[in-house]
C-alpha positions in Angstrom: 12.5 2.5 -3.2 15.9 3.3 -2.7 17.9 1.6 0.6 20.9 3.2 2.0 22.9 1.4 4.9 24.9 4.6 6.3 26.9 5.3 8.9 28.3 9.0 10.0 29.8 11.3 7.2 31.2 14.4 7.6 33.2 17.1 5.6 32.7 19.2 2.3 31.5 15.8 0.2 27.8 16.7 1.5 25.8 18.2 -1.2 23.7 20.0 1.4 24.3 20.9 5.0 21.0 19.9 6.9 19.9 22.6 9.4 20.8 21.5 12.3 23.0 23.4 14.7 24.6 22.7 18.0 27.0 19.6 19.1 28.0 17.3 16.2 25.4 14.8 14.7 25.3 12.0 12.9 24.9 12.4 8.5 23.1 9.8 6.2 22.8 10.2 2.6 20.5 9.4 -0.7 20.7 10.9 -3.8 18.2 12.6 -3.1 18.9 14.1 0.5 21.1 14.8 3.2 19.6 13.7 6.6 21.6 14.4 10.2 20.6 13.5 13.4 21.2 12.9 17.1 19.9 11.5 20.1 19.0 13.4 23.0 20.0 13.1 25.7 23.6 12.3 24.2 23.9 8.7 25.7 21.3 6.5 24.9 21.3 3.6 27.3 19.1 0.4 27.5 15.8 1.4 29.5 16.3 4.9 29.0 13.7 6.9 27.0 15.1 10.0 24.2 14.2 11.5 21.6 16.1 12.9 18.2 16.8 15.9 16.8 16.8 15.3 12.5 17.1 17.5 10.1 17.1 16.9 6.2 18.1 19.2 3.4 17.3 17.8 -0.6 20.1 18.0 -2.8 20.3 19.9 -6.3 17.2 22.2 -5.6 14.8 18.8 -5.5 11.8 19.2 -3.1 12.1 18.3 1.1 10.0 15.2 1.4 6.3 15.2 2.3 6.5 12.2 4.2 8.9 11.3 6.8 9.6 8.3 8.9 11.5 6.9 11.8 11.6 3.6 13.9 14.2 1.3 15.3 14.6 -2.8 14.8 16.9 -5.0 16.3 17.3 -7.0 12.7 19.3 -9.7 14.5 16.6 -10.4 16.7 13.9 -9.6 14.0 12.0 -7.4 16.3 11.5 -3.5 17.0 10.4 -1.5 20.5 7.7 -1.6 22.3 6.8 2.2 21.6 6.2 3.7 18.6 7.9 7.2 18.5 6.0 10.4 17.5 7.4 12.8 15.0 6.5 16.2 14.9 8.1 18.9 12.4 10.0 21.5 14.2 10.6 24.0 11.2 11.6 23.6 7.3 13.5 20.1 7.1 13.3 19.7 10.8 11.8 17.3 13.1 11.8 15.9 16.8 11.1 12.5 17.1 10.2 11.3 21.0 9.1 8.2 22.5 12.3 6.2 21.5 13.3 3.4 24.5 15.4 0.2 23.3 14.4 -2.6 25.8 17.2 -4.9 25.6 21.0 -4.6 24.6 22.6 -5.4 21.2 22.4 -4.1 17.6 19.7 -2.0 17.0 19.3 -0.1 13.7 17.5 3.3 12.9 15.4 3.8 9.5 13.9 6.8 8.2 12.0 6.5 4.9 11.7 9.9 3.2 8.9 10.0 0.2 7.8 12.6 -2.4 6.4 12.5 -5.6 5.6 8.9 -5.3 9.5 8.0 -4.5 10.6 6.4 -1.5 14.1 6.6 0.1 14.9 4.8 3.0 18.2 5.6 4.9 19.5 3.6 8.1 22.0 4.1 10.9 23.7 1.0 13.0 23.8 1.5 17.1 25.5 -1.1 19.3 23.3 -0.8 22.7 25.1 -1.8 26.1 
């Protein structure tokens, strides 16, 4: 298994470009894929519910994964949310994940674990909640 702590890329260093058009979003990176996502709404506040919008694309002509994840943690705190979102896939290498509500302020983190062919990555975004 294969653990990435990301934050945003952009630019021509992406390998792929993940299918996902409209307002600017959020890129994470394995060597074996390019994942981009973003909250909607925008703004994600405490208390508030949204969803996001991901889309992944797999590098050098390797296979999208068959399995795909999401949750949130606050690792500080050493817990997650309440809910447990749902994701549905929205198209080839996209997805909508909904049911996401952080409950209290501070550091939460995002993970997505991607699998095929018995390997695992796992990718993960930082968010400071106010």
């Amino acid at each position: 298994m294969l653990l990435l702590l990301a934050g945003a890329t952009t630019g021509p260093a992406l390998a792929c470009t993940p299918p996902l058009a409209g307002r600017p979003a959020a890129t994470l990176q394995s060597e074996r894929y390019v994942l981009a996502f973003r909250p909607n709404p925008a703004a994600v506040a405490v208390d508030s519910r949204f969803a996001l919008e991901i889309a992944i694309c797999a590098r050098d002509g390797r296979t999208l994964p068959d399995y795909v994840m999401v949750d949130a943690h606050m690792p500080d705190h050493r817990h997650g949310m309440n809910y447990r979102p749902v994701l549905t896939a929205t198209g080839h290498g996209t997805y909508r994940a909904e049911g996401f509500l952080f409950h209290m302020p501070g550091k939460w983190e995002l993970t997505f674990e991607l699998r095929h062919g018995g390997q695992s990555d796992r990718l993960a975004h930082a968010l400071m909640i106010e």
